[in-house]
N, C-alpha and C positions, 0 to 999 in steps of 0.2 A: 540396470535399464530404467532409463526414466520415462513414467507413464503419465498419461494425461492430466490424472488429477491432481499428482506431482507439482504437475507446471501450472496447474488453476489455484492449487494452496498457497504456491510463493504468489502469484500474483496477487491471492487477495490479501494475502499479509501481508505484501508492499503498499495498496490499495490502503488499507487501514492506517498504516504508518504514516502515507505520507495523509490522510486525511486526518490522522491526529495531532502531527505536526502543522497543518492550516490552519485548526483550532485552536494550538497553543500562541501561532503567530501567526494571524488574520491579515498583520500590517505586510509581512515578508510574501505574500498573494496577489498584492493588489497591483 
């Protein structure tokens, strides 16, 4: 069963990803 916090964990760990990847390439954003 998948539970709320579940679904907020992937989200923020996608959240991070892709704001670590803007960081590495600022240019691929603009």
């Amino acid at each position: 069963m998948i539970t709320w916090y579940v679904v907020c964990a992937a989200v923020a760990v996608l959240l991070l990803l892709y704001l670590f990847v803007a960081m590495l390439k600022p240019e691929s954003f603009q």
